[in-house]
C-alpha positions as protocol buffer text, in pm:
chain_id: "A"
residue {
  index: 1
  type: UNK
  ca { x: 949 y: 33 z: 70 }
}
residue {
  index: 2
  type: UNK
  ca { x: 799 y: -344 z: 113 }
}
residue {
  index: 3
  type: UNK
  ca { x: 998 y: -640 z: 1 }
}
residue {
  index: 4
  type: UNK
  ca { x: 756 y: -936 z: 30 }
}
residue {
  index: 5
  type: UNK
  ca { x: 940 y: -1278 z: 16 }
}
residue {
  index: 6
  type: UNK
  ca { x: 722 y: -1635 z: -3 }
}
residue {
  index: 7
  type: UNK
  ca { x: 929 y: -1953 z: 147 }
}
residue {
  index: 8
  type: UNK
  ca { x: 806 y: -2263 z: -2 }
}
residue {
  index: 9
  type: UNK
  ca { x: 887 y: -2572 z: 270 }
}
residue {
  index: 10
  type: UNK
  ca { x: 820 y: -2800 z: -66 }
}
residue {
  index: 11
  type: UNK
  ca { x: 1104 y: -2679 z: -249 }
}
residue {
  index: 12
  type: UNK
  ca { x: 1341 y: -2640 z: 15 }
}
residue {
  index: 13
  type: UNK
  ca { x: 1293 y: -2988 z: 106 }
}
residue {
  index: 14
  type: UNK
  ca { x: 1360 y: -3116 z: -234 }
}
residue {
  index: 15
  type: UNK
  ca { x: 1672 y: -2911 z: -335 }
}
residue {
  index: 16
  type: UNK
  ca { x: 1955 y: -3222 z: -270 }
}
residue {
  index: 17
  type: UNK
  ca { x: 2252 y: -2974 z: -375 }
}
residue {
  index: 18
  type: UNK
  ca { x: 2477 y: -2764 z: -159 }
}
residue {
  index: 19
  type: UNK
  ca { x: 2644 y: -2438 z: -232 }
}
residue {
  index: 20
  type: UNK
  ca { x: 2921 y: -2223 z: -40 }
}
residue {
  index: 21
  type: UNK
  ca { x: 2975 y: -1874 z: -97 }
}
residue {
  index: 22
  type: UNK
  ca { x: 3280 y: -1702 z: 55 }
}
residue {
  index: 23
  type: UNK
  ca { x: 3123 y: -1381 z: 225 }
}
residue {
  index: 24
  type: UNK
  ca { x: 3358 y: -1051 z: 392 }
}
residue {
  index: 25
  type: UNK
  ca { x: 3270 y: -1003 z: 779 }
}
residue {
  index: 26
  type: UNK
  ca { x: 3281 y: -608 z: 813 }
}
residue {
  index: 27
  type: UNK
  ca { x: 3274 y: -465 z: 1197 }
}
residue {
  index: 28
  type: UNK
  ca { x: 2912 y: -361 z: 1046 }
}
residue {
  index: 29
  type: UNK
  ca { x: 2683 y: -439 z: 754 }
}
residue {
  index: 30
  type: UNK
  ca { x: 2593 y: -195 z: 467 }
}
residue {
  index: 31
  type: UNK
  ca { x: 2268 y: -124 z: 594 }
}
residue {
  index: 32
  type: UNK
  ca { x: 2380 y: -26 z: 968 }
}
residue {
  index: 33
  type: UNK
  ca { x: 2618 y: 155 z: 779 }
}
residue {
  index: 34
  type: UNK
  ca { x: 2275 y: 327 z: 590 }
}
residue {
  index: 35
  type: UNK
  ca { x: 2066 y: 329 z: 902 }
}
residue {
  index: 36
  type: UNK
  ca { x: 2287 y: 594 z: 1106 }
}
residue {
  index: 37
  type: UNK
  ca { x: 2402 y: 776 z: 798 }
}
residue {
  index: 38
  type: UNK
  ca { x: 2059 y: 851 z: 662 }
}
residue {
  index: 39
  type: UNK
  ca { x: 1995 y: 948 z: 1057 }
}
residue {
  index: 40
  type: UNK
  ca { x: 2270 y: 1187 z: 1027 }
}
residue {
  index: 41
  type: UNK
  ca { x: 2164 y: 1312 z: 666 }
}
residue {
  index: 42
  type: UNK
  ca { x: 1803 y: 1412 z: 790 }
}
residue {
  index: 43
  type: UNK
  ca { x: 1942 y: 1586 z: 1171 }
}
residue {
  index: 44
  type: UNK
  ca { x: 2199 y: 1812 z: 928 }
}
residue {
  index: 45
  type: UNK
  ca { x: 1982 y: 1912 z: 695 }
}
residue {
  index: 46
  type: UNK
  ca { x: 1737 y: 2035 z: 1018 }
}
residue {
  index: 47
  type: UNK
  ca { x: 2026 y: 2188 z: 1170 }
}
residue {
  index: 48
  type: UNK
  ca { x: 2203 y: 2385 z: 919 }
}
residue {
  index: 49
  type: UNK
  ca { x: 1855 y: 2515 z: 862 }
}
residue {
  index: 50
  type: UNK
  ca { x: 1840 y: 2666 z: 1193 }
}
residue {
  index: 51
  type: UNK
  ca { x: 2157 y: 2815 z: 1162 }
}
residue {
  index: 52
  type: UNK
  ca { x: 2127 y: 3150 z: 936 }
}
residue {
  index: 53
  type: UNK
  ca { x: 2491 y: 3232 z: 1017 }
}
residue {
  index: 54
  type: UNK
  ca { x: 2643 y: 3540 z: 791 }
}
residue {
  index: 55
  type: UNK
  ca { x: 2995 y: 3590 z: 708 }
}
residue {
  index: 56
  type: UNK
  ca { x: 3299 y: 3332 z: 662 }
}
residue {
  index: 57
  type: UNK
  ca { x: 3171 y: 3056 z: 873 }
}
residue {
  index: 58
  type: UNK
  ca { x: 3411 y: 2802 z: 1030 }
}
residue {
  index: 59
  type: UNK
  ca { x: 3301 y: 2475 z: 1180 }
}
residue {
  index: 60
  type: UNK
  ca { x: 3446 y: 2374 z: 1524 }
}
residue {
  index: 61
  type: UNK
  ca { x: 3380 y: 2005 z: 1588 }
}
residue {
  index: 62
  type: UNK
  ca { x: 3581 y: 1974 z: 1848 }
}
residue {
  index: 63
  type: UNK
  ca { x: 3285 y: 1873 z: 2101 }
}
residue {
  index: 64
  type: UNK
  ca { x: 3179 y: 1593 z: 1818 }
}
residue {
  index: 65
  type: UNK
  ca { x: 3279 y: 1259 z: 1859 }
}
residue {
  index: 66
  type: UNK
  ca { x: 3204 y: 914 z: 1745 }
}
residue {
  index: 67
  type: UNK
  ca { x: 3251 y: 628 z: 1536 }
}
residue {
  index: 68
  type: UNK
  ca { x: 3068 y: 786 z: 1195 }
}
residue {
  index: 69
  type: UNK
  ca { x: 3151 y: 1121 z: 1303 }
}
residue {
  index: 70
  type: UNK
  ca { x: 3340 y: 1277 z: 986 }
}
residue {
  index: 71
  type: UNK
  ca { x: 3045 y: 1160 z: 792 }
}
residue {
  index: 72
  type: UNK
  ca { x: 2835 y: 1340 z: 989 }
}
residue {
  index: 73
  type: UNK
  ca { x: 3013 y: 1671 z: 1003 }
}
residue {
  index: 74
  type: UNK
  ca { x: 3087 y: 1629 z: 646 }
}
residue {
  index: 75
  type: UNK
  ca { x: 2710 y: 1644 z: 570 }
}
residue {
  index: 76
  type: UNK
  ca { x: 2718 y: 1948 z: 888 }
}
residue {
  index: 77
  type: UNK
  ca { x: 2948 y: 2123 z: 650 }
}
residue {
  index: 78
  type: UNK
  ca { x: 2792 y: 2015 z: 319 }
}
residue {
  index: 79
  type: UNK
  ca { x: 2407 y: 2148 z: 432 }
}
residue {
  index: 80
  type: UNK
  ca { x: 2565 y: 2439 z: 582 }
}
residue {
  index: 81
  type: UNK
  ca { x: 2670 y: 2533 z: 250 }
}
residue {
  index: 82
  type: UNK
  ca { x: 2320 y: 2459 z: 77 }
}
residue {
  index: 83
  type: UNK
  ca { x: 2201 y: 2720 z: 292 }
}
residue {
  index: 84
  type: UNK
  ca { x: 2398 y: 2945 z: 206 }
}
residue {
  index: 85
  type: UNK
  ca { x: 2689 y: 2947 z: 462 }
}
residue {
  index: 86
  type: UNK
  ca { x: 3023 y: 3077 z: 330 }
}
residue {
  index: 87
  type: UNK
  ca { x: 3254 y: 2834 z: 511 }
}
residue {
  index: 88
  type: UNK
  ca { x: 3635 y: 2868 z: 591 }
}
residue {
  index: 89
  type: UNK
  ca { x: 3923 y: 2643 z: 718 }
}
residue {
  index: 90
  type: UNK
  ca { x: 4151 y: 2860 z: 875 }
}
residue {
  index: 91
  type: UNK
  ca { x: 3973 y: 3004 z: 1209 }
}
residue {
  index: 92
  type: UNK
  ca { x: 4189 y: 3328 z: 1213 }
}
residue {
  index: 93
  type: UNK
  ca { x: 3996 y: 3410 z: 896 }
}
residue {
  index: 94
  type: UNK
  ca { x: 3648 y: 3357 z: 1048 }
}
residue {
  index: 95
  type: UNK
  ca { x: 3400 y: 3640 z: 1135 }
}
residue {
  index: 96
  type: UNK
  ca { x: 3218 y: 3353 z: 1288 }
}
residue {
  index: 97
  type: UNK
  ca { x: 3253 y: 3029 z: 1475 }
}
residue {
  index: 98
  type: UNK
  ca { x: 2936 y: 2740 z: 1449 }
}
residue {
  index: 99
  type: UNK
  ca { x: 3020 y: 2517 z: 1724 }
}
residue {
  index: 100
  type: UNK
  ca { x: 2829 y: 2183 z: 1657 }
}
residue {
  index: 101
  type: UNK
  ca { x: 2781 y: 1887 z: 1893 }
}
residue {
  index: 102
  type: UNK
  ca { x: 2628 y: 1548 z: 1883 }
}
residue {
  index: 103
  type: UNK
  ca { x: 2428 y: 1382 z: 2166 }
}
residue {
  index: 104
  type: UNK
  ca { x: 2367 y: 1083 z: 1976 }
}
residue {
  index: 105
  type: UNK
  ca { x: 2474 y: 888 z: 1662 }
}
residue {
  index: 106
  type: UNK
  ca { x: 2422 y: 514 z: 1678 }
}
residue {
  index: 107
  type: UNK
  ca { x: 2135 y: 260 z: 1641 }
}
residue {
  index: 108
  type: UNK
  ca { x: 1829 y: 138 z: 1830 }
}
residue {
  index: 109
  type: UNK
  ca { x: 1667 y: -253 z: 1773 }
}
residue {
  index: 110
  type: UNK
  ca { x: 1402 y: -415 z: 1940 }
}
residue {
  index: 111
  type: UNK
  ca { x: 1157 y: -735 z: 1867 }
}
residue {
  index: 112
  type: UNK
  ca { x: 823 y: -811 z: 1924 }
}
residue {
  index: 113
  type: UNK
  ca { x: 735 y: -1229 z: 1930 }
}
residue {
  index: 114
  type: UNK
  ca { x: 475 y: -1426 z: 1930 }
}
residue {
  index: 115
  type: UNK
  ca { x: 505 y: -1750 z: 1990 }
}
residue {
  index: 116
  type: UNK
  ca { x: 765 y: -1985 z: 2118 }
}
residue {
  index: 117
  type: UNK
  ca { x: 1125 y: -1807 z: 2110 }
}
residue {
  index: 118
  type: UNK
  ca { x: 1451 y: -2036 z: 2087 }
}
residue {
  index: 119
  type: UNK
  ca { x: 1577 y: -2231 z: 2389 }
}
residue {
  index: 120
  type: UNK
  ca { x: 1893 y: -2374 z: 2448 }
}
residue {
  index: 121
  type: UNK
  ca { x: 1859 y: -2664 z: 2696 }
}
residue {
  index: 122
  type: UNK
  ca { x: 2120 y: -2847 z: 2854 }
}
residue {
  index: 123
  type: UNK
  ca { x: 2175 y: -3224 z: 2754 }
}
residue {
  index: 124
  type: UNK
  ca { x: 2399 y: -3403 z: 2986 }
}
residue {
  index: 125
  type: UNK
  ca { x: 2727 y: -3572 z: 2833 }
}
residue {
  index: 126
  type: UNK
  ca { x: 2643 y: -3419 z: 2518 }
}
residue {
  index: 127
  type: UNK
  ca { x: 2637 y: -2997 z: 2561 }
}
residue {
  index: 128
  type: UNK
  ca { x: 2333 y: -2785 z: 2520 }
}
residue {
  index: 129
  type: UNK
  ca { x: 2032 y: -2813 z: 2203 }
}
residue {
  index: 130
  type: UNK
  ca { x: 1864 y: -2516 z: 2092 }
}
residue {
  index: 131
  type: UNK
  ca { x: 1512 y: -2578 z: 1936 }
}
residue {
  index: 132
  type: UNK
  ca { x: 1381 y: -2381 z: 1683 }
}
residue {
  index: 133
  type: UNK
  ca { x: 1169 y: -2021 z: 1702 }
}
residue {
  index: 134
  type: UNK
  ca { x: 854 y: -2080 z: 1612 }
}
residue {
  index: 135
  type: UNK
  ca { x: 706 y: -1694 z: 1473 }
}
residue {
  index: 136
  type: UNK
  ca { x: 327 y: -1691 z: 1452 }
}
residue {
  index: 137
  type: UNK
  ca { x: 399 y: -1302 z: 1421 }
}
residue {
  index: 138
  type: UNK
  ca { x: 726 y: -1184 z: 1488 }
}
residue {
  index: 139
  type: UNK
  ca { x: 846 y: -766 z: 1416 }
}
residue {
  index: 140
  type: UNK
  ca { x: 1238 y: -674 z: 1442 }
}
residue {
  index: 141
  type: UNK
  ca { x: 1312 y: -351 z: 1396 }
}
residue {
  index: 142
  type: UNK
  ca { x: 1657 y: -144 z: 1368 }
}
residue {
  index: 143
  type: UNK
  ca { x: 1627 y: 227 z: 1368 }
}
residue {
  index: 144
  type: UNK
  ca { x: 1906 y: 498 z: 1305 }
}
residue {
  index: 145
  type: UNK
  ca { x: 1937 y: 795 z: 1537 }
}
residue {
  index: 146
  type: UNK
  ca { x: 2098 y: 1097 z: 1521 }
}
residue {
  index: 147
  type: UNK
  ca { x: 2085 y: 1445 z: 1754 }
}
residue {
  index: 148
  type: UNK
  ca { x: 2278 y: 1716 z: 1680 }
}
residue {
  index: 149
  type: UNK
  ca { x: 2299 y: 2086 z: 1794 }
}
residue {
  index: 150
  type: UNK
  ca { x: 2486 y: 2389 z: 1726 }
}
residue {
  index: 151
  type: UNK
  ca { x: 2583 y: 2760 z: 1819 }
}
residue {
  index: 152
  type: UNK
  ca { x: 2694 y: 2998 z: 1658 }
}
residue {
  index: 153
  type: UNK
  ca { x: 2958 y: 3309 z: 1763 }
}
residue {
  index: 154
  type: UNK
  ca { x: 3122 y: 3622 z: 1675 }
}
residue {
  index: 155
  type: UNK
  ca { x: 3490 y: 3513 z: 1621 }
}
residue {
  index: 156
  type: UNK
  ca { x: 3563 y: 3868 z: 1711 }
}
residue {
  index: 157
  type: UNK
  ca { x: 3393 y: 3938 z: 2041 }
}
residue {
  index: 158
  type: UNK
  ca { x: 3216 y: 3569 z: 2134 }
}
residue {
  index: 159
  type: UNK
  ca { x: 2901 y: 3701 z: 2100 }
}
residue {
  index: 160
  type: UNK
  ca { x: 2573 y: 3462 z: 1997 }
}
residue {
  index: 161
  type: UNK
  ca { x: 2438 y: 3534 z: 1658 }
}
residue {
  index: 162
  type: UNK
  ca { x: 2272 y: 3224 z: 1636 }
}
residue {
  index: 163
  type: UNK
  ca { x: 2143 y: 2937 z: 1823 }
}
residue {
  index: 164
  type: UNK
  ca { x: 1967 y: 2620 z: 1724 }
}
residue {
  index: 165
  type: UNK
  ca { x: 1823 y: 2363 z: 1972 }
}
residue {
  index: 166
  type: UNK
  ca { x: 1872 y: 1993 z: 1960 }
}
residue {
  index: 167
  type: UNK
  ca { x: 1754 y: 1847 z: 1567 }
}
residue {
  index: 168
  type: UNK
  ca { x: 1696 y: 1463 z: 1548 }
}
residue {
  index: 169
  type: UNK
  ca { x: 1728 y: 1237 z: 1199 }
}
residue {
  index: 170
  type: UNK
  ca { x: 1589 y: 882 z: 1228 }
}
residue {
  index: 171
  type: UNK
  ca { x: 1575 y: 577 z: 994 }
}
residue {
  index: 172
  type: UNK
  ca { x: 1458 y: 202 z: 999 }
}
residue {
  index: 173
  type: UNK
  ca { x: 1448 y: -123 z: 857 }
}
residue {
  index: 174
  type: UNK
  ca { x: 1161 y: -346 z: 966 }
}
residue {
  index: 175
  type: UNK
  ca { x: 1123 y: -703 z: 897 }
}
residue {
  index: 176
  type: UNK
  ca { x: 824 y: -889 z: 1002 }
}
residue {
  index: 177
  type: UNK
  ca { x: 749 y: -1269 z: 1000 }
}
residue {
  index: 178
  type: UNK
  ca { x: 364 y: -1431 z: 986 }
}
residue {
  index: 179
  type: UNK
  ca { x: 279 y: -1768 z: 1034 }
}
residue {
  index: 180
  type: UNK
  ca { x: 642 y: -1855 z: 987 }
}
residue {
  index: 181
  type: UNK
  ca { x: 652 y: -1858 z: 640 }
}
residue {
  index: 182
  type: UNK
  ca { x: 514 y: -1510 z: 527 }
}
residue {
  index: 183
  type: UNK
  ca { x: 801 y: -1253 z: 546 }
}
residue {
  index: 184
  type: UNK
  ca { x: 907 y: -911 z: 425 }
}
residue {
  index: 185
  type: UNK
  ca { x: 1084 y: -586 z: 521 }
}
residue {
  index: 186
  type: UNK
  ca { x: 993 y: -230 z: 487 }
}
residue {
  index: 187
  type: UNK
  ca { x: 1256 y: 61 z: 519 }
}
residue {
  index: 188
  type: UNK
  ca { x: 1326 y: 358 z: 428 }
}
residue {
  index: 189
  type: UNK
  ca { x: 1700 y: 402 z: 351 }
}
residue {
  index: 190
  type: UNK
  ca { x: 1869 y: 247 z: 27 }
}
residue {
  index: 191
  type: UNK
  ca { x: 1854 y: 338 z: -350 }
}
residue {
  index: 192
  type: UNK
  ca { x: 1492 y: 194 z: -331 }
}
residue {
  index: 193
  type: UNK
  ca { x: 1379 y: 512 z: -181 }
}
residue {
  index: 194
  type: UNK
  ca { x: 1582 y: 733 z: -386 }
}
residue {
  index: 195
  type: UNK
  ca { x: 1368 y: 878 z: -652 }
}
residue {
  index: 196
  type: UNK
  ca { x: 1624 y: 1041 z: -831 }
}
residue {
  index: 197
  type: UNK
  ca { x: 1854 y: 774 z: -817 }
}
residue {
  index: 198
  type: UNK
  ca { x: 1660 y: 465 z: -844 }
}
residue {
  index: 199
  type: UNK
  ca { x: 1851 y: 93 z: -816 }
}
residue {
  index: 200
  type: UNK
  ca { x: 1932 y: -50 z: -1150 }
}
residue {
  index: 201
  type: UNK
  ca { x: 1723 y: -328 z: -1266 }
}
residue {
  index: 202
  type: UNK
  ca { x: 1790 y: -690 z: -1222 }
}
């Protein structure tokens, strides 16, 4: 998905008014938020699908930690189920344990510049001045990542019935910058990549 946006220097100049909007400061914006759980989404859906466990199924997440992880086994749990898992919240009533794990569940960014990046000099008796980027092509990207694995075992004698080896679920959110003025973003998490459940019109 491509959002293309047009600044025009003309019209910015010329707009005299001024206008303050009062605006919430979460620990993390909604599309971080997106970015990891669309990561952890796409590694569950892999991993359940490597895991053709029989029987009442319990989940032990006791080895999975971190800061979105009940999302994450939620949607463990939920794609376990899609594939036909019959799961169970009482152990003692398990025929078998999955065991899951993550080794990652956070977010990546890097940027690529061309040009002349911001500098903050020092001015004496009067603190530091930053000057302005200047982007004849600039790229930042953010990227979700998620890695999960799993094993599963006989409640009843700790035997392996199955196994699955480390699944990965990535997202991003690219915006790019030509010629300072040109910009737009391209993604692939949001309701604009939802087919079924397209964002309502504006």
């Amino acid at each position: 998905m491509k959002r293309l946006v047009l600044p025009s220097l003309a019209v910015a100049l010329a707009l005299c008014g001024c206008t303050t909007e009062r605006e919430s400061n979460p620990d993390r914006t909604a599309t971080e938020q997106l970015l990891i759980s669309t990561a952890a989404e796409r590694a569950a859906d892999k991993l359940a699908a490597q895991m053709p466990v029989g029987g009442k199924v319990f989940v032990d997440a006791t080895n999975f930690d971190g800061v979105d992880a009940k999302y994450a086994i939620a949607a463990i749990r939920a794609n376990l189920l899609k594939h036909g898992s019959e799961l169970v919240d009482d152990k003692g009533k398990a025929d078998n344990i999955v065991e899951i794990r993550a080794g990652a569940l956070s977010m990546d960014q890097n940027a690529l510049l061309i040009g002349i990046p911001q500098v903050t000099l020092p001015i004496p008796l009067a603190g530091q001045v930053s000057t302005p980027e200047i982007a004849l092509f600039k790229r930042d990207r953010r990227q979700g990542i998620a890695k999960f694995a799993a094993v599963g075992y006989s409640a009843a004698d700790g035997h392996m019935v199955a196994f699955s080896e480390p699944e990965y679920g990535q997202s991003y959110e690219t915006h790019w910058l030509v010629l300072l003025l040109i910009g737009w973003t391209s993604s692939d998490v949001g309701p604009e990549n939802d087919p079924d459940h397209p964002p309502p019109p504006h």
